[in-house]
C-alpha positions in Angstrom: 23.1 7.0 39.7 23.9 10.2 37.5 26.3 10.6 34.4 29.1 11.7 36.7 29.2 7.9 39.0 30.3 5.9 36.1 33.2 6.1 34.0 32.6 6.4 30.2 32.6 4.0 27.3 35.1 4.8 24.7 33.2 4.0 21.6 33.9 0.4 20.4 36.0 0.3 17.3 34.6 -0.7 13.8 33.9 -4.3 13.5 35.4 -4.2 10.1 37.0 -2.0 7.3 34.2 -1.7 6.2 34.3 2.5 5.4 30.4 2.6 6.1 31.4 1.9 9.6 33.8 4.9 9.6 32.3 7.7 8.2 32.6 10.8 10.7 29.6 13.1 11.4 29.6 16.8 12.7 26.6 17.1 14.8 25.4 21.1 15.6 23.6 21.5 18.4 24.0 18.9 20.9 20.8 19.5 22.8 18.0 16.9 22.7 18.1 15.5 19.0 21.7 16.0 18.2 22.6 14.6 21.6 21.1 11.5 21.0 21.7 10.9 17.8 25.3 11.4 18.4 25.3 9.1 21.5 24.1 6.3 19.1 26.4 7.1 16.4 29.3 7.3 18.3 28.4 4.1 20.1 28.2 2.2 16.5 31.5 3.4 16.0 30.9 6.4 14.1 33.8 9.1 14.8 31.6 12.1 16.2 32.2 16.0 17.1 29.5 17.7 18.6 29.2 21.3 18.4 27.0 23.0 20.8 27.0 26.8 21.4 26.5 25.9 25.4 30.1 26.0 27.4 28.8 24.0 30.2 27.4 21.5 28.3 30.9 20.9 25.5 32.9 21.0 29.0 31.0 18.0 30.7 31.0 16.1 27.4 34.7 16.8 27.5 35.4 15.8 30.9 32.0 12.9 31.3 31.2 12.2 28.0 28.1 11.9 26.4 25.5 9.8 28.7 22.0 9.2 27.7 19.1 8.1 29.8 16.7 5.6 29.0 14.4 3.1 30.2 17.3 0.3 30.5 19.2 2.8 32.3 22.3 5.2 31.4 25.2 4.6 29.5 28.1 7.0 28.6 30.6 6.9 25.4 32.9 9.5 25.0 32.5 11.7 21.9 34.5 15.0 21.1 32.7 18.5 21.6 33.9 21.8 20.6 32.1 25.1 20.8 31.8 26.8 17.9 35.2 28.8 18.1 36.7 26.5 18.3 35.6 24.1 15.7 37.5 24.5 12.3 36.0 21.8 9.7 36.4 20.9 7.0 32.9 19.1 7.8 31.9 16.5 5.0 28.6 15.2 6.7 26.3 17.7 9.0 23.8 16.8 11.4 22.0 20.2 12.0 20.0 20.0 15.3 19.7 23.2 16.6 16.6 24.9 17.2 14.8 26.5 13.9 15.9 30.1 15.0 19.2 29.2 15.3 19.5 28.4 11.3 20.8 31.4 9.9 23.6 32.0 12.4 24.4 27.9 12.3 24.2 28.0 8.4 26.6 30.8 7.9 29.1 29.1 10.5 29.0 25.6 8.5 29.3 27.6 5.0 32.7 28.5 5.0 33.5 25.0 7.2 32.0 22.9 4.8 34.2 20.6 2.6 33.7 20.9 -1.2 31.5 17.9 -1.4 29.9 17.7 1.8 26.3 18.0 3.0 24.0 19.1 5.7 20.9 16.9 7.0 18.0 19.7 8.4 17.1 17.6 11.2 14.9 20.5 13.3 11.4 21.4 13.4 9.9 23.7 10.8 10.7 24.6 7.9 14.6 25.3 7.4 15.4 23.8 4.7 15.2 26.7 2.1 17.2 29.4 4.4 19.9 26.5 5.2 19.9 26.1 1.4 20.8 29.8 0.7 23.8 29.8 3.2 25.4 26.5 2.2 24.0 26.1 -1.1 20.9 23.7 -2.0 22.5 20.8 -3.3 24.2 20.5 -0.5 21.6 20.4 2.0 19.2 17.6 2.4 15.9 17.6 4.2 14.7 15.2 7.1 12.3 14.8 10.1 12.4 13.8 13.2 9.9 13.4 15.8 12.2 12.2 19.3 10.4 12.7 22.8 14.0 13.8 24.3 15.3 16.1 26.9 18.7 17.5 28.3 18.9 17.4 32.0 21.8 18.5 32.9 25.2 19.3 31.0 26.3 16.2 29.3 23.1 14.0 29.9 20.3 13.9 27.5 17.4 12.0 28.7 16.1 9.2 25.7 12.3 9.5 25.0 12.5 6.2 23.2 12.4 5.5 18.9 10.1 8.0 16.8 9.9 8.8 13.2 13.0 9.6 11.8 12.9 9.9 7.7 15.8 11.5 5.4 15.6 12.7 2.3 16.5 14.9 -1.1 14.3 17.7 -1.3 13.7 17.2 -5.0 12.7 13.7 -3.9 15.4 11.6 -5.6 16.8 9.0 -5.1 20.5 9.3 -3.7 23.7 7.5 -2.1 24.1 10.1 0.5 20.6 9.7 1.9 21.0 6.2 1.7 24.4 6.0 3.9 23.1 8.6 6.4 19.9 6.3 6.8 21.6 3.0 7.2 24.1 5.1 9.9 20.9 6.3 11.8 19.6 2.7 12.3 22.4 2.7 15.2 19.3 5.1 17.2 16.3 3.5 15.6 14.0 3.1 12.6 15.1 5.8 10.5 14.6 5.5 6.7 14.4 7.2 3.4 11.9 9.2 2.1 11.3 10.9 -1.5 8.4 13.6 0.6 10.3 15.3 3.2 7.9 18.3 3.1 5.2 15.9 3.4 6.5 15.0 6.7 7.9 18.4 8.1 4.0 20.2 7.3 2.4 17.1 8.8 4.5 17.9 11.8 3.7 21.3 11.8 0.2 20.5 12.2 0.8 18.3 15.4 3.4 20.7 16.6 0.5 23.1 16.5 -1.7 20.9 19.0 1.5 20.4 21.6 2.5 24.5 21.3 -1.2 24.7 22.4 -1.0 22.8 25.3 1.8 24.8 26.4 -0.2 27.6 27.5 -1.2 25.3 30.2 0.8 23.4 33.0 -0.6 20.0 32.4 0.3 16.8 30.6 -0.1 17.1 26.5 -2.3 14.1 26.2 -4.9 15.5 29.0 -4.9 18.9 27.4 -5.7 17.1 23.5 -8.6 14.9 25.4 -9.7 18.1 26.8 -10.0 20.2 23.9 -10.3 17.8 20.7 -12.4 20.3 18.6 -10.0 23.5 19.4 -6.6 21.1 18.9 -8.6 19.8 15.6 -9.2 23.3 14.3 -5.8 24.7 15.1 -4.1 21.2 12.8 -6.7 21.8 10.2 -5.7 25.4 9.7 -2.2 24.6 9.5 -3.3 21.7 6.7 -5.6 23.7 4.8 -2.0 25.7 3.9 -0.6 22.6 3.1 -3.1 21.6 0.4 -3.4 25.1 -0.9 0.2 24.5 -1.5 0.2 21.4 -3.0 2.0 18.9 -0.3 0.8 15.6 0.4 1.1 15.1 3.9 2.4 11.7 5.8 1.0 9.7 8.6 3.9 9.2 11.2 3.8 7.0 14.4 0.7 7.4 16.1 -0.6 10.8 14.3 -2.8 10.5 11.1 -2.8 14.3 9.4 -6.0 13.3 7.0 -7.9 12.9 10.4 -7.6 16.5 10.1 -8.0 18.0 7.1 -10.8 20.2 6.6 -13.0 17.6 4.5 -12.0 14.8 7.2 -15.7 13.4 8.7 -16.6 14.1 12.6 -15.7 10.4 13.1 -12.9 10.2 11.2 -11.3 12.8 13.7 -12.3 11.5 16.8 -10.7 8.5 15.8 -7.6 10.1 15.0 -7.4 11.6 18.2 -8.3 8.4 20.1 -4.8 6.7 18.7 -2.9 10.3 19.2 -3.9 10.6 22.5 -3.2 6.9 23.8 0.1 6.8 22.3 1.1 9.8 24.0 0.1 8.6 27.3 2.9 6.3 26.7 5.4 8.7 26.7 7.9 9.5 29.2 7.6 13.1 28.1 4.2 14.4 29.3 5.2 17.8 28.5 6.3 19.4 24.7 9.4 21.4 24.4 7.8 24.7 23.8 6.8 24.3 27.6 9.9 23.4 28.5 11.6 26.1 27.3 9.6 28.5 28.6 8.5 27.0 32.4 12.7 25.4 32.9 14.9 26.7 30.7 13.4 30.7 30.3 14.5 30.7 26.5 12.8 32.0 23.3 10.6 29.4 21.8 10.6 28.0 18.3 7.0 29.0 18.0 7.2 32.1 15.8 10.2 30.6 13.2 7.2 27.3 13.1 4.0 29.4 11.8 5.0 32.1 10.9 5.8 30.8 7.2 2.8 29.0 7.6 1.0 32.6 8.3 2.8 33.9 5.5 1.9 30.7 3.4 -1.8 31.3 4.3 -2.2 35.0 3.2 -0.6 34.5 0.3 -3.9 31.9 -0.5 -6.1 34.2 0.7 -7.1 31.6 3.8 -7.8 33.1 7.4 -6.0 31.2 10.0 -7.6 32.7 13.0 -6.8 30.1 15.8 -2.8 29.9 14.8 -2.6 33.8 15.3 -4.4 34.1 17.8 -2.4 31.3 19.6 0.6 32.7 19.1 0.3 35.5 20.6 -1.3 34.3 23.5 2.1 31.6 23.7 4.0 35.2 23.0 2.1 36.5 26.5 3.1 33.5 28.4 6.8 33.6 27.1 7.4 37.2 28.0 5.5 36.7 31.7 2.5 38.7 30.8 0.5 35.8 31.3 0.8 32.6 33.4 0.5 29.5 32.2 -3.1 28.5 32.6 -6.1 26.4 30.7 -7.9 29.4 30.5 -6.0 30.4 27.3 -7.1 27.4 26.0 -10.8 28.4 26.4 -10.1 31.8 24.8 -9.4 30.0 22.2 -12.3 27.9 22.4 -14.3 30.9 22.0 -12.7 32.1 18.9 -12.9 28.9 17.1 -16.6 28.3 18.4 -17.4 32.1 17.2 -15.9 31.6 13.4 -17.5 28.5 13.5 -20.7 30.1 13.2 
């Protein structure tokens, strides 16, 4: 059965007055993240506008609604979804999910749609936080992470990859209402909750983001690719950590991934171990595949990749500390994305090589 054999849901009204059950969210970029997170909101009751820059996609949430796919099935709820000239604001509480590249166009397009006291949640990969702050002003954004196995299949259908981390907070670490109300509105998806260490989370993620942009160079499942190369996928997160302590940021264990299993001063078994419980609990997943390969093997789009590392690059030089591997694989992942190169595990040896040659 597809999104189009059954007939939407319209979301169920608020059980009570209650105004926590009420608030609305505008929710940018209704691909993987966003779409998901706005399925469940609007399902809880939430009133929910997506805004997605893809016409075929706001035209079969307009006509379908929103369905998501998951492992007890598919369900539908309707939801408004505008593209972006046609959405007018004011917005009081933003859900930014588009990809990190995207930030600068989105953030000047919420600016001047923003109400006086309203907010944006950064919920992308990398680090956006700072540039979203300069467009909207930084008291008005606030900082999260997210870490959701998710897909969109086909207009109007997102496919669920089941409950991840999900962790909001201020990005001077503060306590605050808002992060509070956006949290307890997010336990409609899953486990999300508050954190005072954002940037704890987004750099640990940058380090395991580094592992599954890897394993894009090649066609095969992540967790095979990991198994397969646990010193080079070690090497490349331990780079991208080094930064991290140079800088300061205490990083933060999430699901199955333990960043201290690879920091440079982590022990051989201490490692191995870390990648034992990474790989296993991606062998659970429905997604065997990152996004990175996604975008470039289905959906022939510019990847993330460069908006990721290259402030971590930049980070790196600044501390004087060589980061070999991450330059070296992104421009081999810049090869594949262009067409140069195929996709093949031979990029993956390459790199092998480099890391076994600095090594010495």
């Amino acid at each position: 059965m597809t999104s189009r054999d059954t007939e939407p849901e319209p979301a169920p009204e608020p059980q009570s007055a209650d105004a926590d059950a009420e608030r609305a969210y505008t929710v940018v970029g209704g691909g993987a993240i966003g779409g998901t997170l706005a399925f469940h909101l609007a399902r809880a009751g939430h009133p929910v506008l997506v805004v997605d820059a893809d016409p075929a996609h706001v035209a079969a949430v307009e006509e379908h609604g929103l369905t998501l796919l998951g492992p007890a099935g598919e369900s539908t709820v309707r939801v408004r979804a505008l593209t972006p000239d046609r959405a007018e604001g004011p917005f009081e509480r933003v859900l930014l999910c588009v990809k990190a590249q995207a930030t600068a166009e989105a953030g000047r397009w919420i600016a001047p749609r923003l109400a006086a006291d309203g907010f944006v949640v950064s919920l992308q990969n990398g680090l956006n936080e700072r540039l979203l702050g300069e467009l909207v002003g930084p008291e008005r954004t606030v900082g999260a992470f997210v870490n959701l196995f998710a897909d969109v299949v086909e207009p109007g259908t997102v496919r669920d990859g089941g409950a991840g981390a999900l962790v909001v907070g201020e990005m001077d670490g503060r306590d605050s209402e808002r992060v509070e109300q956006v949290v307890a509105d997010l336990q409609a998806w899953g486990p999300a909750r508050a954190t005072p260490n954002v940037p704890g989370y987004l750099w640990s993620k940058l380090g395991f983001g580094a592992m599954l942009t890897a394993t894009a160079l090649a066609d095969a499942p992540m967790a095979d690719l990991i198994d397969a190369h646990r010193p080079l996928m070690s090497a490349l997160a331990g780079e991208v950590f080094a930064v991290a302590t140079a800088l300061g940021v205490t990083l933060e264990p999430f699901d199955a991934f333990d960043p201290n299993g690879y920091l440079p001063a982590a022990e051989p078994a201490q490692r191995e171990a870390a990648t034992d419980r990474l790989v296993a609990w991606l062998r659970t997943q429905p997604k065997d595949r990152s996004g990175i390969w996604r975008d470039i093997a289905v959906r022939h789009r510019p990847t993330e990749v460069p908006h990721h590392y290259g402030p971590v690059l930049a980070a790196g030089g600044a501390h004087g500390l060589a980061l070999p591997l991450l330059d070296a694989m992104m421009r081999a992942l810049s090869r594949v994305e262009s067409g140069e190169s195929a996709m093949a595990e031979a990029h993956l040896k390459e790199l092998e090589a480099i890391r076994t040659e600095v090594a010495k």
